[in-house]
C-alpha positions as CSV (number, residue, x, y, z in Angstrom):
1,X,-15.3,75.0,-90.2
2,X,-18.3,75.5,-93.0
3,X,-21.3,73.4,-92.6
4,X,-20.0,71.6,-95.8
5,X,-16.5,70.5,-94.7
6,X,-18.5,69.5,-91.5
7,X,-21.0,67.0,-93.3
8,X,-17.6,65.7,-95.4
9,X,-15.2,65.3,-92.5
10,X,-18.2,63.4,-90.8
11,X,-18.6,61.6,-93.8
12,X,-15.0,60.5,-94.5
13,X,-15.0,59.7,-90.5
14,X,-17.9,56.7,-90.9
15,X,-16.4,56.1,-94.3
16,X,-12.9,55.0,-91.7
17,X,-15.0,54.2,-89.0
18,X,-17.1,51.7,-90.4
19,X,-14.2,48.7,-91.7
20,X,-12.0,49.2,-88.9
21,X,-14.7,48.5,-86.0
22,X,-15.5,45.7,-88.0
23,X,-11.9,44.2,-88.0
24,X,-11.3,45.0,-85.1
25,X,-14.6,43.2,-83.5
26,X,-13.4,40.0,-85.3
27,X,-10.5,40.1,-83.9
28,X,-11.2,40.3,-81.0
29,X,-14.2,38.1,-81.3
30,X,-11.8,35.5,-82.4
31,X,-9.4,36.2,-79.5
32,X,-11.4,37.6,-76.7
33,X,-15.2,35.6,-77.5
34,X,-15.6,34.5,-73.9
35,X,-14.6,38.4,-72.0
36,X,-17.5,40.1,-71.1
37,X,-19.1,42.3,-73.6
38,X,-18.2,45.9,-71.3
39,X,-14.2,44.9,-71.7
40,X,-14.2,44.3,-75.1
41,X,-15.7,47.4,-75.5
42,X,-13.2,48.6,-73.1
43,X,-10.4,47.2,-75.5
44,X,-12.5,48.2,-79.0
45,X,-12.0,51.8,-78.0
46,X,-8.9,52.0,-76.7
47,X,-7.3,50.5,-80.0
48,X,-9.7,52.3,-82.2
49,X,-9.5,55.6,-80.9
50,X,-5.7,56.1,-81.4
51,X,-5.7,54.3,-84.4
52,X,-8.6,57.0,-85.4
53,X,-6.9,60.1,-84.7
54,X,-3.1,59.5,-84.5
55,X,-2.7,56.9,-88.0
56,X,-5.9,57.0,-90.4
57,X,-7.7,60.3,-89.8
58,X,-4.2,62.2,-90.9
59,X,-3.6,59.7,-93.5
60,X,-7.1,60.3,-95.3
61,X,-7.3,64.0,-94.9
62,X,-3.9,64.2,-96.4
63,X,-5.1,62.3,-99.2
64,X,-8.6,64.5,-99.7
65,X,-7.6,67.6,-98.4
66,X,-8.7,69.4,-102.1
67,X,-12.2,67.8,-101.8
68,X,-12.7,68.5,-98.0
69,X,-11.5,72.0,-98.7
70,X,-13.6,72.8,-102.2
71,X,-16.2,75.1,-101.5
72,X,-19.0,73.9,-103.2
73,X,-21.6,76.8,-102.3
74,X,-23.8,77.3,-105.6
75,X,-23.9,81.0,-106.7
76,X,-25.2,82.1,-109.8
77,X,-22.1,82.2,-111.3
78,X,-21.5,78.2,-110.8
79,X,-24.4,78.0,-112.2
80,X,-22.8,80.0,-115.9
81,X,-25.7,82.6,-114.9
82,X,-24.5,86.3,-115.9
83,X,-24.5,88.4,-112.6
């Protein structure tokens, strides 16, 4: 894996990450509030995890597989430089 499609998955990964920790913690806020703090964590994970890797993570690199997989080094020719 380039350095670039590295920085993008990781990217696209907080870009997923980011809305469904936040659902899911007021959720289970909401449902859980008075469990302590370690097993709501416990429960976080175990839903976000799967959810991560087995439903959205295919989902959105299906859906921006030509940007993860454009290779966007900058040569001279990019540029419209003659070699």
């Amino acid at each position: 894996m380039t350095s670039a499609r590295q920085h993008k998955i990781a990217i696209l990964t907080w870009i997923v990450v980011y809305p469904l920790i936040t659902g899911l913690l007021a959720l289970l806020n909401t449902i859980l509030g008075r469990v302590p703090m370690p097993i709501r964590t416990l429960l976080l994970t175990g839903i976000m995890v799967p959810t991560m890797i087995y439903l959205i993570m295919p989902f959105a690199t299906a859906k921006l597989h030509k940007w993860l997989d454009r290779d966007e080094t900058v040569t001279p020719r990019s540029l419209g430089e003659a070699k």
